[in-house]
N, C-alpha and C positions, 0 to 999 in steps of 0.2 A: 331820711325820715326817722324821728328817735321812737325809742320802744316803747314810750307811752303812746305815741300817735299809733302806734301800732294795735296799741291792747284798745284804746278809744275803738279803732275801725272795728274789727273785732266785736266788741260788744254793742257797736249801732248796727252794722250788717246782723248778726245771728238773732241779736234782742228782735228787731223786727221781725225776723222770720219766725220766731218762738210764739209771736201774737197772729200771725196771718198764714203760717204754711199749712193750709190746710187741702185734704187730698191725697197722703202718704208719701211714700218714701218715692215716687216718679213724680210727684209735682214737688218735690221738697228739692231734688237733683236737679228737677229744670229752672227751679228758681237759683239753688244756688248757682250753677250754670250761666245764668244772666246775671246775675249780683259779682260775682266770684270774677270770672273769668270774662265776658263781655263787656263789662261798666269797671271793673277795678283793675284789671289785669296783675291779680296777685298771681297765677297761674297759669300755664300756659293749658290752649286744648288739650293736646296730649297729657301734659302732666295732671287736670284734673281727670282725662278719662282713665288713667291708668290709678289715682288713689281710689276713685269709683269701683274698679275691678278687684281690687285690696282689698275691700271691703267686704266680699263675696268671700273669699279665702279664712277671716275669724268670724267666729259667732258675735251673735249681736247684733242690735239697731243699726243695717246699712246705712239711714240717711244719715243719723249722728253720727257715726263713725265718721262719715264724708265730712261734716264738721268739725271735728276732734281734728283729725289731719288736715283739713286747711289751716285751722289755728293753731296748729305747730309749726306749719309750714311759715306763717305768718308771723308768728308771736313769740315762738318758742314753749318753755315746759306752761308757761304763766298763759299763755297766748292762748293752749290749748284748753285748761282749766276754766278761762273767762270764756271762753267762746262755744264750750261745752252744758256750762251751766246758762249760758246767756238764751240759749236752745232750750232748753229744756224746763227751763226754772218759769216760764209764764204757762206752759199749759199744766205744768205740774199744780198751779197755784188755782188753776181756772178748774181742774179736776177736783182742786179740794174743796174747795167752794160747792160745786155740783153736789161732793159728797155727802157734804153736809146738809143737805137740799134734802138729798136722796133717804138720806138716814131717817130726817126729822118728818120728811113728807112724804116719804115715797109710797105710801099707802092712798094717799088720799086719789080719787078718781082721776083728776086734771091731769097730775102724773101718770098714773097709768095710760091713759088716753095718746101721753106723747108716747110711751116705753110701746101700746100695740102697733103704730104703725113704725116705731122707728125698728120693729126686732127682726120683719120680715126686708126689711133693706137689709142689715145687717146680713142675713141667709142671703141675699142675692149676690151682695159686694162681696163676703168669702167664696162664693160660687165660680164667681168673676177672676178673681183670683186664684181658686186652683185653676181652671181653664190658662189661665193669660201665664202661672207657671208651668201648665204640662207641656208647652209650645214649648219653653226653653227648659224643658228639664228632662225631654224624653228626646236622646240622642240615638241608643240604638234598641233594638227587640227585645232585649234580655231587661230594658228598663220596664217593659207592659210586665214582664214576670214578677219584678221585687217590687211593682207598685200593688200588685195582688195581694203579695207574701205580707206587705206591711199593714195592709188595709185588713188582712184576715187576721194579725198576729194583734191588731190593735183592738180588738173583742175580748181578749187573753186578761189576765192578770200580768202578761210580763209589763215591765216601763220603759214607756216610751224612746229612755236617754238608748236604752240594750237594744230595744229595735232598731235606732235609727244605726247605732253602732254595729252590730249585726249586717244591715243593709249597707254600710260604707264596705266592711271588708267583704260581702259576696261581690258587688261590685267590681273592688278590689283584684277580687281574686280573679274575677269570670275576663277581668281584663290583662292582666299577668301573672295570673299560675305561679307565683312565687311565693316565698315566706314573706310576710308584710308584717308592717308595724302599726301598732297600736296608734290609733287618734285619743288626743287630750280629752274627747267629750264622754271617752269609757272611763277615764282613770279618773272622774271627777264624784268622790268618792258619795258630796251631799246629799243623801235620801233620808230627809227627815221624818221623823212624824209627830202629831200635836201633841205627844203625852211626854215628850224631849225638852225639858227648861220650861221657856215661857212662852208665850203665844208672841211676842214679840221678836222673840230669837227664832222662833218655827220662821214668822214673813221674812227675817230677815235675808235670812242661810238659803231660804227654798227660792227667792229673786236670787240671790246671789248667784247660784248654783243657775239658774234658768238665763242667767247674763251671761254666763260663762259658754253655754254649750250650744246655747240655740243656733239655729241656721235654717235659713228656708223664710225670713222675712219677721213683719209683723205680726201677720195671721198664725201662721207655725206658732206662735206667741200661746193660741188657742187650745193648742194642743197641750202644752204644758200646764197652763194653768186648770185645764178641766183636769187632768193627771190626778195630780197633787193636790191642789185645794178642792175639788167639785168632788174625786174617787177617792183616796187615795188618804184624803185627812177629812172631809166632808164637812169640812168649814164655810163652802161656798153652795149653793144650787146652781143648777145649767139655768134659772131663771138670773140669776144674780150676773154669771158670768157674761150672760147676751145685754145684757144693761149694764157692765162693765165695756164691754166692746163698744158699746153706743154709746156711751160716752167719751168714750176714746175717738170716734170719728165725728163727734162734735166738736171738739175742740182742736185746735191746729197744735202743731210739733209733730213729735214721733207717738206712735200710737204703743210703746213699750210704756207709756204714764199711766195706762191702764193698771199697772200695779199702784200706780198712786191712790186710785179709787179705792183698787180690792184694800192694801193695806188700811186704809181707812176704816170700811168696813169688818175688817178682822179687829183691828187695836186702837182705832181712833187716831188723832195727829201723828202721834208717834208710831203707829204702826205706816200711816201713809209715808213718813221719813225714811223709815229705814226700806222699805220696799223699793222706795225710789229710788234710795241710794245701790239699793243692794242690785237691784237689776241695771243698774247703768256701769256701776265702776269696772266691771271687769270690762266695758270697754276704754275706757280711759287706760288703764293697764294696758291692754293688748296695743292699741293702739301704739301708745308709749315707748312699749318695749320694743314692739317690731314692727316699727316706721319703717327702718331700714334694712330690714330680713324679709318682707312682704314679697317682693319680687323674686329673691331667692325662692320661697317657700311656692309660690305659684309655679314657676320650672319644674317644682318635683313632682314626676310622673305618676308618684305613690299616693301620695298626699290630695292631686288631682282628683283620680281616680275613686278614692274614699270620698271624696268632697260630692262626687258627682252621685256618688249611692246613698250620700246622707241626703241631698236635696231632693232626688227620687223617691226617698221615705217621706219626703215631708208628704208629698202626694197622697202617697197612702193615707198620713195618718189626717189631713186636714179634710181629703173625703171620710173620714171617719167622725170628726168630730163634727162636720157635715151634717152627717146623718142624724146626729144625737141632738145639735143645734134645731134642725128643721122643724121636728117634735116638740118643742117650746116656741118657736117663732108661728110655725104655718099651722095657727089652729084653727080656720074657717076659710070661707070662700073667701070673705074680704081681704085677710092675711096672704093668701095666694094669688090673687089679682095684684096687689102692692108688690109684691116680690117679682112676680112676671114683669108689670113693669119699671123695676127698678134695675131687672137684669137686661132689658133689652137697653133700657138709657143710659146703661154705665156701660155694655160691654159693645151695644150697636153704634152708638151716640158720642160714648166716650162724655157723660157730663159727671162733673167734681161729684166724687162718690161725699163729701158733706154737704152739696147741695142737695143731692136725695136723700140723706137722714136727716134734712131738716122739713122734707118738702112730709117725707115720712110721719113725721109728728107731728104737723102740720095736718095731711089728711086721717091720724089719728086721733087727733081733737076735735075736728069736724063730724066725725063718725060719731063719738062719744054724744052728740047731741042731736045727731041726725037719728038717729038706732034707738 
């Protein structure tokens, strides 16, 4: 088969899944799963469960990542670039749109109506998800202690990147008592803030920096960006940010497009550009560079070890930004009734967490004329 049929499969597998993956990063891996490896046989079981596992090992968008390296594996340097943007480039364009929506209208009642009932799904679905990571992320005793330490240290002024760094080497340490080295997500020097150049360079550098180091998923995502843009540069409000996430779980891809929004919101097109770019490329990079060091890097007993007290942190700090979320989302009986059941049908039920942020604004406009 020649290398254009190649970059062709390529962009009709991923393009479709960029208009219909929606559900996160477990319904984006079962579909690639049946696309990928079931119907095409680019990949064998094993070899797709083990770049899945790789994908845990760098920061960044697990499901994209899993995209990026099929379409290396498939296409080559070209294979992966087509198949990376092919992913990401339709909800990034459906987010912009929204944005614009949101900018021009977002005051007016109808909108609000959807943002009340879609905000306390939102607080259910992160709920859902720390729960559904604490299961794989709390290995042994001493992880209840540094999910504490993270969750009390995240009340602090210190940042988030030191804590979770912090929390890799106690980890670290409490598991081999050795001299240990540095992980890439402390030396990653970007802390900006808005009185630094332009407000364009501030979105850009502060995604880029947030692509680079993140770990612990989409949600984790949360954490960061309340950081930095809600504390931290106070560009954003925690109302902004939960209607940033809701729009992220309206729309299918990867839920890191949510910078598409906020950059929108901060600088207009150009700000939603570089945002987008800026939070995706360091995986393209990573990817890139250690296709083939991945497997190595996973052996090392050091690197493990860190990885396991940075994903422990996330814990902490996602119940943290938990707490601060709840406070904007659950502000009446009815916000709290919506959230109970959004949490019992996504975590009892298992139904498409976009199906309840749709059903969510849905019986949010209902209210709006029932009330």
């Amino acid at each position: 088969m020649s290398r254009m049929q190649d970059y062709k499969d390529i962009i009709s597998v991923f393009l479709k899944m960029g208009f219909t993956a929606f559900g996160g990063p477990a319904a984006h891996v079962a579909m690639m799963e049946d696309e990928i490896v079931s119907k095409r046989n680019w990949v064998t079981k094993q070899e797709f469960l083990d770049m899945y596992a790789a994908t845990n090992v760098i920061p960044g968008p697990n499901s994209t990542e899993l995209v990026i390296h099929l379409s290396l594996r498939k296409g080559g340097l070209i294979g992966m670039i087509l198949g990376g943007l092919s992913f990401i480039l339709p909800p990034m364009l459906m987010i912009l749109g929204i944005a614009y929506v949101y900018v021009e209208f977002g005051s007016l009642p109808e909108v609000d109506a959807l943002l009340y009932g879609i905000k306390p799904v939102i607080v259910a679905i992160i709920l859902v998800a720390l729960l559904r990571l604490w299961k794989k992320a709390i290995k042994i005793p001493f992880s209840y202690v540094l999910v504490v330490f993270v969750f009390a240290m995240a009340f602090t002024p210190v940042h988030e990147i030191l804590i979770m760094g912090i929390a890799g080497l106690l980890m670290m340490g409490f598991l081999h008592l050795r001299s240990l080295r540095q992980h890439m997500a402390l030396a990653f020097p970007l802390l900006l803030t808005a009185s630094q150049d332009t407000r364009l360079w501030t979105v850009f550098l502060n995604f880029l920096k947030i692509g680079a180091i993140l770990y612990g998923g989409g949600y984790v995502l949360l954490v960061f960006i309340e950081s930095d843009f809600v504390i931290r540069l106070g560009l954003l409000t925690n109302a902004q940010l939960l209607d940033a996430i809701a729009v992220g779980q309206l729309t299918p891809g990867p839920l890191f497009t949510t910078a598409t929004f906020i950059g929108y919101l901060l600088a207009g097109i150009p700000g939603a550009l570089l945002a987008t770019l800026g939070i995706f490329l360091p995986s393209f990079l990573l990817v890139g560079l250690l296709h083939k060091l991945l497997p190595v890097l996973r052996s090392n007993k050091w690197l493990s070890a860190f990885l396991d007290g940075v994903i422990v942190a996330s814990l902490g700090l996602m119940a943290y930004v938990l707490t601060t979320l709840t406070q904007t989302g659950l502000i009446d009986s009815y916000t709290i009734v919506i959230a109970v059941i959004a949490f019992v049908a996504l975590y009892r039920f298992k139904i498409n967490s976009a199906i309840l942020v749709v059903a969510g604004a849905a019986i949010g406009f209902l209210l709006e004329f029932l009330l």
